[in-house]
N, C-alpha and C positions, 0 to 999 in steps of 0.2 A: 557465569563465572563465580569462581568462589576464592575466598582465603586469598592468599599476596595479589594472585591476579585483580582479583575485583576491588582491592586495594588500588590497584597503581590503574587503575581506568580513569581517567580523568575527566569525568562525564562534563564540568564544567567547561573546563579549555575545549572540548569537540565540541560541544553545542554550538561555541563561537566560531567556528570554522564555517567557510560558505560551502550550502549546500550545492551538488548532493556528498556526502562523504563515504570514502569507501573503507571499509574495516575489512580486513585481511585477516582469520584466523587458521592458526597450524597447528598439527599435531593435537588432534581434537579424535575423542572416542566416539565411535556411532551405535547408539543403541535405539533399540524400538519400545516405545509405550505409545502406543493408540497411533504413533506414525515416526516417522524417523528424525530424531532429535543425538545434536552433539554433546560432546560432556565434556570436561576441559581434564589436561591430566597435569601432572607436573609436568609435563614437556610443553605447555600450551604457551601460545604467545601471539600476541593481536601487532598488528598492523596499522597505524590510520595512513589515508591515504598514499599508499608505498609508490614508490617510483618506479613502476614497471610496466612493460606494453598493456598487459591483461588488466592491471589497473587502471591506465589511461583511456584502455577501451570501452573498462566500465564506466569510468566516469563521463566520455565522452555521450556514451547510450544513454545513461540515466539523466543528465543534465539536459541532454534535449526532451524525454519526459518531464523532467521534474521543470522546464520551462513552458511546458504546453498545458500540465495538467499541475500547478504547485498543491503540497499536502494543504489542508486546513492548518490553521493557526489553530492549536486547542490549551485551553486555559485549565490548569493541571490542579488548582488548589478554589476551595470553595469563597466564596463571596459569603460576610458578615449577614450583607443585607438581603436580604429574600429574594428582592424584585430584582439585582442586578443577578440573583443565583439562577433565577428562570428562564434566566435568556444566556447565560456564560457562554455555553460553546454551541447555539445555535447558528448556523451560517445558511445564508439566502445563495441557492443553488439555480444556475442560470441554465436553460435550454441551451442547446446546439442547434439552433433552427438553422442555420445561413452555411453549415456546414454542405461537403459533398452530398447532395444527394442521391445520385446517382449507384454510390456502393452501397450494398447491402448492410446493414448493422444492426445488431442486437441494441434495445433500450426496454427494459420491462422491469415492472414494482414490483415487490415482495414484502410484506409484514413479517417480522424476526422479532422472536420472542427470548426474553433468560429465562422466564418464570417471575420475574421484579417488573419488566417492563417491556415493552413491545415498541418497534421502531420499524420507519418505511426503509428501504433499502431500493435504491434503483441499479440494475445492474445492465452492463453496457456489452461491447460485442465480446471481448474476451473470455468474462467470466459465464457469459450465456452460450459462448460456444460448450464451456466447461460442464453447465448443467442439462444443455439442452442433447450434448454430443451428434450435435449438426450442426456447420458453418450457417450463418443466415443467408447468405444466396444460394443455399440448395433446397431452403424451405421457401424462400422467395419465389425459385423458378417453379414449385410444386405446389404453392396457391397462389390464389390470388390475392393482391391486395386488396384491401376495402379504402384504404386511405394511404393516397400517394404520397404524402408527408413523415 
C-alpha cells in the first residue's frame, strides 16, 4: 500500500482485534515479477473484517486453524542485552506423537540457508505434498515403512 491508503491503515487498532482478521482488498492491479503480486491504484480500498457470507466463511475456516495450530508469538525489536537477544524469538516445538496414526502424513527436515544464516525447517503433509508432488499415502502404499511411528 502506498500514499493515503497506507496512511489510513491502522496497523495499531487491527493488531488489537482478535484473531484471525480478515482484510478484504478491491480494486487492486495484477502484475507479474518473479510471480504474481497486486498493486493498489487509486481505486483501492481495504476491508477489515467486512460483514459478509465469504467473510464469515473465511473467518470461520481460518479460526479453526488458527485454534489448532496458533502462529508463534515473534518479538519484532532487538533486546539491549545479548543474552536475553539469543533466545528472543526461539520457541520449543512440540511432536504430534498421540495424534492419528493411522493417516498417512508428511513430516521431514530441511536446512534453509539466506547466505547470513542457515535454519532447520520441519515441513508437514501440506507443504511435502507441494514439494514431493505425491500425496504421502501413495508413497506409503509403494514402500514400506521401516518405522511405524
Amino acid at each position: 500500500m502506498w500514499d493515503d491508503l497506507a496512511k489510513q491503515f491502522k496497523k495499531d487498532e487491527i493488531e488489537q482485534l482478535p484473531r484471525p482478521i480478515i482484510i478484504v482488498v478491491s480494486s487492486c492491479r495484477v502484475s507479474k515479477y518473479r510471480d504474481v503480486q497486486l498493486e493498489t491504484t487509486p481505486a483501492t480500498f481495504y476491508y477489515i473484517n467486512p460483514q459478509t457470507k465469504e467473510a464469515a466463511d473465511a473467518y470461520t475456516m481460518f479460526k479453526e486453524k488458527y485454534e489448532f495450530n496458533p502462529p508463534l508469538q515473534v518479538c519484532k525489536y532487538r533486546y539491549v542485552d545479548p543474552e536475553q537477544e539469543k533466545t528472543r524469538n526461539r520457541q520449543t516445538l512440540y511432536p504430534c506423537y498421540n495424534r492419528i496414526r493411522q493417516a498417512s502424513r508428511y513430516n521431514f527436515k530441511a536446512m534453509v540457508t539466506d547466505g547470513t544464516a542457515t535454519t532447520e525447517f520441519t515441513f508437514f503433509t501440506e507443504a511435502g505434498e507441494k514439494i514431493t508432488g505425491h500425496p504421502c499415502s501413495h508413497l506409503r502404499e509403494k514402500f514400506e515403512a521401516t518405522d511405524k511411528t
